[in-house]
C-alpha positions in Angstrom: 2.6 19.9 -32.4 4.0 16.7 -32.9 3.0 13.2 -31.1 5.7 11.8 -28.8 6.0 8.7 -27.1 5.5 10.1 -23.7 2.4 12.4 -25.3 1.2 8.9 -26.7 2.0 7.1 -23.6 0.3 10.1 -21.5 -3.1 9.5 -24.0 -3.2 6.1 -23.6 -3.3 6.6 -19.6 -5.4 9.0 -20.0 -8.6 6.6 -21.6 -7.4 3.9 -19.1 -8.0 5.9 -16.2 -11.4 7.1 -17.4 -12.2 3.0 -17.7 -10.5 2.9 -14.1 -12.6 5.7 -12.8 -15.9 3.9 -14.2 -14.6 0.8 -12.4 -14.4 2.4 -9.5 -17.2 4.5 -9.5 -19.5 1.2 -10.3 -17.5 -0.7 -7.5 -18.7 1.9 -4.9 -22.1 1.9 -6.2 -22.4 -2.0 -6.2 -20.7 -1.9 -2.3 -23.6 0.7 -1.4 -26.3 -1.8 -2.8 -25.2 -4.6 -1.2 -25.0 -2.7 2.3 -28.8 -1.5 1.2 -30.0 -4.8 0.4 -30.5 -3.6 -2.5 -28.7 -6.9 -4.3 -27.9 -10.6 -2.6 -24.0 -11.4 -2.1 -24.1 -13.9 -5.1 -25.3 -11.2 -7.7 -22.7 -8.9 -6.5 -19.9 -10.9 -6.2 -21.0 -12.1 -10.3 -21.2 -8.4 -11.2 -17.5 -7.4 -9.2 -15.3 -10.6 -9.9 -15.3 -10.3 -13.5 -13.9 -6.5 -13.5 -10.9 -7.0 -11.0 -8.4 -8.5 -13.5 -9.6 -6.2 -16.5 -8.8 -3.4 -14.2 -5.7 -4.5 -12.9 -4.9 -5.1 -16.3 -5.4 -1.4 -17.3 -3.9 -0.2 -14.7 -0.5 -2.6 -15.7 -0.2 -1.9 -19.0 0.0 1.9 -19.5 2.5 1.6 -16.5 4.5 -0.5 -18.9 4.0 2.6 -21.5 5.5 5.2 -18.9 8.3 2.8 -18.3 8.7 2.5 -21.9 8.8 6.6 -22.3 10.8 6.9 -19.3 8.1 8.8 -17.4 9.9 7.9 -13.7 7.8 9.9 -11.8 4.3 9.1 -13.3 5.6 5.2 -12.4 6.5 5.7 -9.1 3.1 7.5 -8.5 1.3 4.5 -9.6 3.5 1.6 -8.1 2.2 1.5 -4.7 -1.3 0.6 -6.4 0.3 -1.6 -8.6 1.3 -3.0 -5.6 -1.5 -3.1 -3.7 -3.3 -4.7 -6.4 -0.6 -7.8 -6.3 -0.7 -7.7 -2.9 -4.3 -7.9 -3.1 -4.7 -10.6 -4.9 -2.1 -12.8 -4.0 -4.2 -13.0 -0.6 -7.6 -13.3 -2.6 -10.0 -15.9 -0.7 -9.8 -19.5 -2.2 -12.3 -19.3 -4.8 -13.0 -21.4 -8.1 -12.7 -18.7 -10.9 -11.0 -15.3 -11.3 -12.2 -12.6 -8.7 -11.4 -11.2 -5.5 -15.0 -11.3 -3.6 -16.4 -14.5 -2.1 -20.2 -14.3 -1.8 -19.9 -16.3 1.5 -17.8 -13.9 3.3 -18.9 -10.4 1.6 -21.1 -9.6 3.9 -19.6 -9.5 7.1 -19.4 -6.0 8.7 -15.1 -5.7 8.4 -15.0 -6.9 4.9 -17.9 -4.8 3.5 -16.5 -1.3 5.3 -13.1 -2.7 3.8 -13.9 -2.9 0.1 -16.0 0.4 0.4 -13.4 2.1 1.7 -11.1 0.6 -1.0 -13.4 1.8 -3.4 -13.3 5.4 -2.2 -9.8 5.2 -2.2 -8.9 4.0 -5.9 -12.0 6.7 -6.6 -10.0 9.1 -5.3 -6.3 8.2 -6.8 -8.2 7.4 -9.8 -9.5 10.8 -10.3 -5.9 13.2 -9.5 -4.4 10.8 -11.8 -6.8 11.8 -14.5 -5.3 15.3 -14.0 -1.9 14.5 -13.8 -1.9 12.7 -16.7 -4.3 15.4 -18.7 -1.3 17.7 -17.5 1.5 15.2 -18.1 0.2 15.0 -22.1 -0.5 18.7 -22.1 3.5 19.4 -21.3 4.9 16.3 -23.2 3.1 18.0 -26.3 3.7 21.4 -25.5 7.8 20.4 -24.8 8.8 18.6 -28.2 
């Protein structure tokens, strides 16, 4: 069994994802506080802002690996998120640091359902990505 760039590419999205899937597990968990009352829209928005560029840099970064190996299909199933994610934060509110979540504005009833459903979502694309990839190593190590 030997290692090949698309096996190490495939391992390397592999641990990003399971990073991503924390992410987006703690982003759901931090939505349903703040909709409890549980935490005040300044906390939250301290505890979210700094993880959105970390994870958009994960998720980047082993899509330049599967470019690199050539994986085409494993890049075209991540570059609507990709661009999502530029879309999203091209259209970020005006805010002084990093971040996509303004603590004056977090609260309203549309952008709190929006972000937990965005949660959900990346949750969910998150997680079959884990097994695509877990099967896309799987077969690149099997193959060579």
């Amino acid at each position: 069994m030997a290692f090949n760039f698309p096996a190490v590419s495939y391992i390397i999205a592999l641990i990003s994802d399971a990073f991503l899937i924390f992410f987006s597990i703690f982003h759901v968990i931090a939505f349903d506080e703040l909709k409890t009352d549980y935490k005040n829209p300044i906390d939250q928005c301290n505890s979210l802002n700094p993880l959105v560029l970390p994870e958009y840099a994960l998720h980047f970064i082993f899509n330049l690996f599967f470019l690199f190996a050539q994986e085409w299909f494993s890049l075209m199933l991540n570059v609507p998120l990709i661009g999502y994610h530029i879309w999203r934060y091209m259209n970020r509110p005006v805010m002084s640091g990093p971040g996509l979540y303004d603590p004056t504005s977090i609260m309203n009833a549309d952008t709190l359902s929006t972000c937990q459903r965005e949660g959900w979502i990346k949750l969910a694309v998150y997680l079959l990505s884990f097994f695509y990839y877990l099967y896309g190593m799987i077969y690149s190590l099997i193959s060579t």
